[in-house]
TIMI-2910 file (N, C-alpha, C, CB; in pm, 1 decimal, decimal comma, always signed):
<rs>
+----------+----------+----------+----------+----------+----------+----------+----------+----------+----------+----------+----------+------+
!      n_x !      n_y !      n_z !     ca_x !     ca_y !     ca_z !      c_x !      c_y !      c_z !     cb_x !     cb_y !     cb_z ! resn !
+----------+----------+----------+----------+----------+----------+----------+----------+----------+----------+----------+----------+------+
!  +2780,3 !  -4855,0 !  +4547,7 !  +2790,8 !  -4999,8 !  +4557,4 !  +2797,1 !  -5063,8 !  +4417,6 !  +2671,7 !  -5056,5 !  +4637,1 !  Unk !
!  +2744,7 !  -4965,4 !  +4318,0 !  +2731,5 !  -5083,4 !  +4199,4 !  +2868,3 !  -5055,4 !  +4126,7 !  +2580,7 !  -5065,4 !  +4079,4 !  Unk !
!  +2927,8 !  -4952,1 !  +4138,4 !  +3088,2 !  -4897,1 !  +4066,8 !  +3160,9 !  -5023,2 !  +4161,1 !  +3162,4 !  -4679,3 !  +4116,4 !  Unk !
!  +3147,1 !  -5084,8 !  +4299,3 !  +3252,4 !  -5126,9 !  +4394,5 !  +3207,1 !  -5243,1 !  +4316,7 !  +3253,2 !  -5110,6 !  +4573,0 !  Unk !
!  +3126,5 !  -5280,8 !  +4290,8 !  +3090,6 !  -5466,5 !  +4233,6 !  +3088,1 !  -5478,1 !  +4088,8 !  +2918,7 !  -5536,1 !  +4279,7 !  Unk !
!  +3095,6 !  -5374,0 !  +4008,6 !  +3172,2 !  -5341,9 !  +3843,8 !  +3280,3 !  -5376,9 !  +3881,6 !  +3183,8 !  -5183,9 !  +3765,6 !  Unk !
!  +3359,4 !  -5338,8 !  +3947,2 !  +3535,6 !  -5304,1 !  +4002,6 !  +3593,5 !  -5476,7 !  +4008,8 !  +3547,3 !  -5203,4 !  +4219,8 !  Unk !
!  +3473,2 !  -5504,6 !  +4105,4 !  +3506,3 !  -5680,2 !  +4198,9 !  +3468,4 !  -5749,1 !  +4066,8 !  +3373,0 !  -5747,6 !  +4375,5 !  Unk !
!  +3391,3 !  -5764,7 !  +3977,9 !  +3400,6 !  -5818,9 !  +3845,6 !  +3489,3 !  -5800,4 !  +3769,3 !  +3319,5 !  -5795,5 !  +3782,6 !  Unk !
!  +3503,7 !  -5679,1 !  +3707,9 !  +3631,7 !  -5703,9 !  +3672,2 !  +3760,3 !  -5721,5 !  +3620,8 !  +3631,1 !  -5720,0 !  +3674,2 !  Unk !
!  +3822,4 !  -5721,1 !  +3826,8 !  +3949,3 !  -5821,0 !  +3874,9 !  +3932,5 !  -5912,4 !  +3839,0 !  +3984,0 !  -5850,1 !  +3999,0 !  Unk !
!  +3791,7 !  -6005,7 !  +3896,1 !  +3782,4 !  -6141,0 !  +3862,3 !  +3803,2 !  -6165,8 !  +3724,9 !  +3662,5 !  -6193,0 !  +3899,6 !  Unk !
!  +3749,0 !  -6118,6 !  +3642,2 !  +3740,5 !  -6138,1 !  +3505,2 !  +3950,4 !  -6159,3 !  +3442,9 !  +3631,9 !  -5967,1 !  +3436,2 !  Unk !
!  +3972,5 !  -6047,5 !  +3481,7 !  +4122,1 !  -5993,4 !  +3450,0 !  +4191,6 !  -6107,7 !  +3529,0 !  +4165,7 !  -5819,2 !  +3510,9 !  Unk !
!  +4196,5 !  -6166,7 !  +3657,6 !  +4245,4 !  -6230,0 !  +3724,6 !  +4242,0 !  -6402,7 !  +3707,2 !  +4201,3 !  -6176,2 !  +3822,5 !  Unk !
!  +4115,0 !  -6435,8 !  +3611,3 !  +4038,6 !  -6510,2 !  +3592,2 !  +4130,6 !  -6598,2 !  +3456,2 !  +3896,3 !  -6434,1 !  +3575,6 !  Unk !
!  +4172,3 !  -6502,2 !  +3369,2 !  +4169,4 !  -6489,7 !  +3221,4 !  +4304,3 !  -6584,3 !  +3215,2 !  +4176,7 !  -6315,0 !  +3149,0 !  Unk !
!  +4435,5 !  -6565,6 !  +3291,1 !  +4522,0 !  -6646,6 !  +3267,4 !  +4532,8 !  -6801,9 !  +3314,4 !  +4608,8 !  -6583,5 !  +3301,6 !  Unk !
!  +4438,7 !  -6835,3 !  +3371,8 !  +4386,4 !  -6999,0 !  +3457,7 !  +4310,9 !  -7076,2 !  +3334,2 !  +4241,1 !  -6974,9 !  +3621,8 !  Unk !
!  +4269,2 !  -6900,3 !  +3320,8 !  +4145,3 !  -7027,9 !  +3155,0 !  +4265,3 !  -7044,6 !  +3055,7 !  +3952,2 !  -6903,6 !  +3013,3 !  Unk !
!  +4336,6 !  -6971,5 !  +3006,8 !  +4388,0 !  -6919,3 !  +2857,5 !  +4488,1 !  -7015,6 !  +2883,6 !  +4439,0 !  -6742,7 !  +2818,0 !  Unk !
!  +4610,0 !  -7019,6 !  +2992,7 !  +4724,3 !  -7069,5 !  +2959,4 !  +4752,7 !  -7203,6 !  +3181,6 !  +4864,6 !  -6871,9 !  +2901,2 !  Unk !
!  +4653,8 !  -7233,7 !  +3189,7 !  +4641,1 !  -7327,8 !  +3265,6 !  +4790,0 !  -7398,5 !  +3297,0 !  +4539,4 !  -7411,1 !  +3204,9 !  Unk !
!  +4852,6 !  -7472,6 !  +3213,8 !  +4992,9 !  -7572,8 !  +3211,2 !  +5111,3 !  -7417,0 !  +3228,2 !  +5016,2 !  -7698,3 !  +3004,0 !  Unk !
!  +5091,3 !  -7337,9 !  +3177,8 !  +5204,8 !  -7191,6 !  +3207,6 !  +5168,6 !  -7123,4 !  +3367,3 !  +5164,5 !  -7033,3 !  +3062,1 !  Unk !
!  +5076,5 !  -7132,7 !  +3395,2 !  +5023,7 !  -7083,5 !  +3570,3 !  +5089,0 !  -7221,6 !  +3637,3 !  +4798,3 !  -7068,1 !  +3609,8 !  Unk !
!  +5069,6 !  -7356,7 !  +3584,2 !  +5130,7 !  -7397,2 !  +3723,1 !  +5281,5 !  -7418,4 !  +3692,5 !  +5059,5 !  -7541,7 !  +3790,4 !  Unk !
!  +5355,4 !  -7394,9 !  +3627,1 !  +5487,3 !  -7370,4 !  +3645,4 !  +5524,8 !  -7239,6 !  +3714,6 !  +5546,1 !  -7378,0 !  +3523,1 !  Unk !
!  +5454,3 !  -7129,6 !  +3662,2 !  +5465,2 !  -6962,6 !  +3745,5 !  +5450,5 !  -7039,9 !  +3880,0 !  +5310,9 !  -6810,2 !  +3710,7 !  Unk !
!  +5363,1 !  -7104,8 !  +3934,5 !  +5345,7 !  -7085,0 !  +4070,8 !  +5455,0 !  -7189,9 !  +4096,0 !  +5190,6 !  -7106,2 !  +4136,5 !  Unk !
!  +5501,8 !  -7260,2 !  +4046,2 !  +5594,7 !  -7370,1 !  +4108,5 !  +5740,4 !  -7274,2 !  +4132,9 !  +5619,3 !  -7524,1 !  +3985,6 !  Unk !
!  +5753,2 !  -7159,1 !  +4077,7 !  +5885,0 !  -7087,3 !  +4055,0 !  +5834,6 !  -7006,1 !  +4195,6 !  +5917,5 !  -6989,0 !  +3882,5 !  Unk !
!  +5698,5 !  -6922,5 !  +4148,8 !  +5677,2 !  -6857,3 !  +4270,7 !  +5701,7 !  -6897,6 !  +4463,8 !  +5549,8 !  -6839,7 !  +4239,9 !  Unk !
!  +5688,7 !  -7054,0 !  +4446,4 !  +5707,5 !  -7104,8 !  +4564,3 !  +5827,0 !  -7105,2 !  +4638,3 !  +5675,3 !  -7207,5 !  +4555,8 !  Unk !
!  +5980,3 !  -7113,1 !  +4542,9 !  +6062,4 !  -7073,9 !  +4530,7 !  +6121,3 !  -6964,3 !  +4580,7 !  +6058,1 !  -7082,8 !  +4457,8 !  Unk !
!  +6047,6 !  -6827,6 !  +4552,6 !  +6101,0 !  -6682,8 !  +4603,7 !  +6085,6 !  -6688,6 !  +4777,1 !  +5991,5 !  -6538,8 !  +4527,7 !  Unk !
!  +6199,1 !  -6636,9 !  +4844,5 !  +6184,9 !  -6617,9 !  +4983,6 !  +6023,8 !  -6513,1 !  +5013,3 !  +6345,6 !  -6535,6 !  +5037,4 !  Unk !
!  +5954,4 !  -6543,7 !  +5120,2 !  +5870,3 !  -6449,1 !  +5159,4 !  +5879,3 !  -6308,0 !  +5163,7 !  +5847,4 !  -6475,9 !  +5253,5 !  Unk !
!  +5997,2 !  -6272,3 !  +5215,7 !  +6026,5 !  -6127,2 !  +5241,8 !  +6011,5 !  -6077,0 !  +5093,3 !  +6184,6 !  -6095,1 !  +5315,7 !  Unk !
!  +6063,6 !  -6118,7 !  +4988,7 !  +6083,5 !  -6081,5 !  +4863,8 !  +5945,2 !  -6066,0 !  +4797,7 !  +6172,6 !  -6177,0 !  +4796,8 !  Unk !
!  +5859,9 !  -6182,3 !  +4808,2 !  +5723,0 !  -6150,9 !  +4766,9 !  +5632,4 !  -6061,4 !  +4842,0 !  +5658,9 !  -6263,1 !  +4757,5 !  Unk !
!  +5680,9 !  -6035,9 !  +4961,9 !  +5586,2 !  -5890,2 !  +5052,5 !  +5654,8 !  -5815,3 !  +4979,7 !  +5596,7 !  -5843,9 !  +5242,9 !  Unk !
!  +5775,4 !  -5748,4 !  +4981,3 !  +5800,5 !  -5619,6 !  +4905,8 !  +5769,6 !  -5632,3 !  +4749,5 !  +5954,4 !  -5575,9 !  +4926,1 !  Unk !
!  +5741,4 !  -5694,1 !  +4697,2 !  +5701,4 !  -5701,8 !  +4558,0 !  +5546,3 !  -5680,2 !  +4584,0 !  +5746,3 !  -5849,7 !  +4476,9 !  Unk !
!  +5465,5 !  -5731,4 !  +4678,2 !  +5334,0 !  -5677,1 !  +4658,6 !  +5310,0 !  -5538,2 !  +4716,3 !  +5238,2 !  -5768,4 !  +4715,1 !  Unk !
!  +5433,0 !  -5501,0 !  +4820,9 !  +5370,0 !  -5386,5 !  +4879,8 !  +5425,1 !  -5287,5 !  +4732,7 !  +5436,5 !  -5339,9 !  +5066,0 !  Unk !
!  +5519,3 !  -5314,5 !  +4713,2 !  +5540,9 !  -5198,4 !  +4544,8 !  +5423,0 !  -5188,4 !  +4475,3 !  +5654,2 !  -5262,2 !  +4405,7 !  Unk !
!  +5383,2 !  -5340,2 !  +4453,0 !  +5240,7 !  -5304,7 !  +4349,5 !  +5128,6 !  -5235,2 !  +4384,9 !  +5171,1 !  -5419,3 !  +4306,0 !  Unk !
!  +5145,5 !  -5272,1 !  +4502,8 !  +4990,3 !  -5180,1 !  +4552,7 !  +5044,1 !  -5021,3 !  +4623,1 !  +4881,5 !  -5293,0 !  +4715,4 !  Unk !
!  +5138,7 !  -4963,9 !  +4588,6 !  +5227,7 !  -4861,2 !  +4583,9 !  +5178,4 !  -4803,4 !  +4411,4 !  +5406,6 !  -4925,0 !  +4614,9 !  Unk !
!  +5228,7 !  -4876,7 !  +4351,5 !  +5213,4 !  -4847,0 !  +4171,3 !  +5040,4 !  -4832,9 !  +4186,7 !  +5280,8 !  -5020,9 !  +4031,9 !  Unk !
!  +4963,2 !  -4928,5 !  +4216,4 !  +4827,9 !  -4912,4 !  +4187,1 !  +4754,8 !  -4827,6 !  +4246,8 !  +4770,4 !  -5008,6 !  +4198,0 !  Unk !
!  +4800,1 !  -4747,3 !  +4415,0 !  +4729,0 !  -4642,1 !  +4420,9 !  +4825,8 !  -4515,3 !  +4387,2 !  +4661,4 !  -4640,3 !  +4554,3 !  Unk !
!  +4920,2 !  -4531,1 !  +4265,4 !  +4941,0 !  -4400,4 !  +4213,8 !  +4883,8 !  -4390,5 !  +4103,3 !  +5065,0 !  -4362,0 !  +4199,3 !  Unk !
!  +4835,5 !  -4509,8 !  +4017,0 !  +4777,3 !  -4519,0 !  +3905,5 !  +4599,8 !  -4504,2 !  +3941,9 !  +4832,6 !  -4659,9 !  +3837,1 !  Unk !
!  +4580,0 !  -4506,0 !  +4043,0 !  +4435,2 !  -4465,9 !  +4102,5 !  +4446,8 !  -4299,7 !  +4089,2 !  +4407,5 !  -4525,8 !  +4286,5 !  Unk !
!  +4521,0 !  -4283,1 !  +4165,2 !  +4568,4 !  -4101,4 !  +4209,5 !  +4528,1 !  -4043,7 !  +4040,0 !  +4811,4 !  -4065,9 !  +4267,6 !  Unk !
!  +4627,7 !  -4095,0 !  +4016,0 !  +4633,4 !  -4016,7 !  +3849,3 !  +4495,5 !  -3997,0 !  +3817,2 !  +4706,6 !  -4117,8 !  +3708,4 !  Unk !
!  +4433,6 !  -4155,8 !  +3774,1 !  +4286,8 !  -4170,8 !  +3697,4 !  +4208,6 !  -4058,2 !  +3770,6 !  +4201,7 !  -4337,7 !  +3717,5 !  Unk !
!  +4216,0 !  -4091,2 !  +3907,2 !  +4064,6 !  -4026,5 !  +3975,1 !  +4130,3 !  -3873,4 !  +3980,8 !  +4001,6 !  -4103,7 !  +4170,3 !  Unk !
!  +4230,3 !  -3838,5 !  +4018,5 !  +4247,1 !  -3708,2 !  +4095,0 !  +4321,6 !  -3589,9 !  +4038,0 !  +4312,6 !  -3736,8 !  +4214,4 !  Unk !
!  +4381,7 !  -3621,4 !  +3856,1 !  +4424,1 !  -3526,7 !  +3756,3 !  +4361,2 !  -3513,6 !  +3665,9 !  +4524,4 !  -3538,9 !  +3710,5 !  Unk !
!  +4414,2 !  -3456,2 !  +3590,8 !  +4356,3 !  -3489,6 !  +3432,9 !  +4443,7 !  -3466,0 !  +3311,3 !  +4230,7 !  -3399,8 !  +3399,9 !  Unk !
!  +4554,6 !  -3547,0 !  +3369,6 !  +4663,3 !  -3635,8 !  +3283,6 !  +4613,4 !  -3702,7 !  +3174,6 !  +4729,0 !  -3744,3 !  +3361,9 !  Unk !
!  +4519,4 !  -3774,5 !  +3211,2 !  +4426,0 !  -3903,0 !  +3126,7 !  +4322,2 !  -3827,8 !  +3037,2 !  +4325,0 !  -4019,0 !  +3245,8 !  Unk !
!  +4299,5 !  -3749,6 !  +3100,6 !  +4191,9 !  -3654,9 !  +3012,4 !  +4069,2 !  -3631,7 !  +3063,1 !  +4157,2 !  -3708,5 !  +2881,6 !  Unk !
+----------+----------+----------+----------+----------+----------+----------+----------+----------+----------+----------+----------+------+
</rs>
């Protein structure tokens, strides 16, 4: 439990960082983002979370990384 709530910190932190830093550049991203058809933003997230549990795979389950 305490690695799963390190983890949930952080995202937040990482997720957090571009709202503080560049505020007036996020709401134009999202004004463009509103823009993209739906279908286009599901396959763009299902890729990422495709990329992120291969970049999990790697970390936890080789020793590529070291």
């Amino acid at each position: 439990m305490k690695y799963f709530l390190s983890v949930i910190g952080m995202v937040m932190i990482v997720e957090g960082l571009p709202y503080f830093a560049f505020p007036d550049q996020i709401k134009n991203f999202l004004t463009k983002i509103s823009e993209i058809p739906s279908n286009q933003l599901r396959m763009m997230g299902f890729f990422l979370m495709l990329i992120g549990l291969g970049v999990l795979y790697i970390a936890l389950k080789t020793n590529l990384l070291g």
